[in-house]
C-alpha positions, 0 to 999 in steps of 0.5 A: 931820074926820080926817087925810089919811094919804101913803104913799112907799112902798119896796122896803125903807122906807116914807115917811109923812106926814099933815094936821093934823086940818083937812087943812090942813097936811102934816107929815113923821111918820116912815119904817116898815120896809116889812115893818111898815106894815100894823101900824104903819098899824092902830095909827095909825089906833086912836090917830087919825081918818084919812079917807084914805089916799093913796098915790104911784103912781111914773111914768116920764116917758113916763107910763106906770106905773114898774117899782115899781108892781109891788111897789106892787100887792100892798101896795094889796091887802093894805091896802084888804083889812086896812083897809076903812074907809078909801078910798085914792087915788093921786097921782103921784110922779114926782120926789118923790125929787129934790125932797126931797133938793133940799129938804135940801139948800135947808135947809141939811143938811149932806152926812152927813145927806142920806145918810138915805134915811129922811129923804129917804122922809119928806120924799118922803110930804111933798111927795106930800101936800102936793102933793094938798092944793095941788090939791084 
């Protein structure tokens, strides 16, 4: 069995997470310049075995798609033609942003460090992740 692989994926900055190999757990693994997520998936998946690539599709609360999925589009496209071995699924992301900076600051971050948008990326990737686990 591979690893569940979770993409926040951002303008300028990607939040990854994956499983464990038996899909159980969701781990924070790290936030990717946009620009080089491709690469840095292709390099991934060489070193490790990952099933599935899921993906946050950002909603507004009236449910329809948020204006970030436009930038979202073609980073799938690119993606399902770069790597074709692997399915992607999406899974809603609304308020992954707020619960994870809630999630910082719940565990006792202090303030400078709950500037990391990086951090708050990862930790979005984490709970989009976790979240499918919960409903699988």
């Amino acid at each position: 069995m591979g690893r569940i692989l979770a993409i926040d994926f951002g303008q300028k900055r990607t939040g990854i997470a994956v499983t464990d190999e038996l899909q159980i757990i969701a781990s924070g693994l790290t936030t990717v310049d946009t620009k080089d997520i491709i690469p840095f998936l292709k390099n991934y998946i060489s070193k490790e075995k990952v099933d599935l690539f899921l993906v946050g599709k950002p909603k507004q609360l009236n449910n329809s798609d948020s204006e970030s999925e436009a930038f979202i589009i073609p980073f799938l496209q690119k993606l399902e033609k770069e790597i074709t071995s692997i399915p992607v699924k999406r899974i809603d992301e609304r308020f992954t942003s707020k619960m994870a900076f809630q999630t910082m600051i719940d565990s006792g971050l202090k303030k400078k460090q709950r500037r990391n948008k990086a951090l708050v990326d990862e930790i979005s990737a984490t709970i989009i992740l976790q979240s499918y686990l919960y409903h699988q």
